[in-house]
N, C-alpha and C positions, 0 to 999 in steps of 0.2 A: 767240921763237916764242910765238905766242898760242893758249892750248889753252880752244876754249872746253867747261865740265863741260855734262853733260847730264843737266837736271833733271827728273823724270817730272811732277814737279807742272806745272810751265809746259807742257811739252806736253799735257799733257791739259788743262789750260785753254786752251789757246791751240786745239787742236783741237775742243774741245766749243766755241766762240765760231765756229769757221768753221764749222761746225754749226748754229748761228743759235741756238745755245743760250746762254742769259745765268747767267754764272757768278759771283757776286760772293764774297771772302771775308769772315769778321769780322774782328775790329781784331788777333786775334792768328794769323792763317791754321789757325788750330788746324778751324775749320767752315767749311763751304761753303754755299749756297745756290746752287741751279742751276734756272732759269726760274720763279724768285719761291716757289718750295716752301719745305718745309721746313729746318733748317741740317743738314747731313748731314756727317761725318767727311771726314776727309783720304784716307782708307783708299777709304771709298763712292765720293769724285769718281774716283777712280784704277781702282777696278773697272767703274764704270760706264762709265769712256772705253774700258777695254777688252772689257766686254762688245758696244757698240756698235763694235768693230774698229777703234778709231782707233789705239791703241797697238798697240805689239809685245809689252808686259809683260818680264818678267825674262830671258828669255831672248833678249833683242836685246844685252846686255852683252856674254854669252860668246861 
């Protein structure tokens, strides 16, 4: 049986891109860049998808 994990990072990229938001990482995913701005934390991309309501945030686990 194939369990697949569930990553917040991929979703919230992959959500902020159907968004028509351009997210690209750097070489080490450690920074983001999202619509050509600034490079902003891993933390930043993850708040920002859920300030924009695309996540559920932490308590979709439990």
């Amino acid at each position: 049986m194939n369990f697949i994990e569930y990553d917040p990072v991929v979703e919230a990229v992959e959500l902020l891109r159907v968004c028509r938001h351009s997210v690209e990482p750097d070489g080490d995913f450690e920074q983001w860049r999202i619509d050509g701005g600034e490079w902003v934390s891993l933390e930043h991309l993850l708040g920002l998808a859920l300030r924009l309501g695309l996540t559920d945030g932490p308590s979709r686990l439990q």
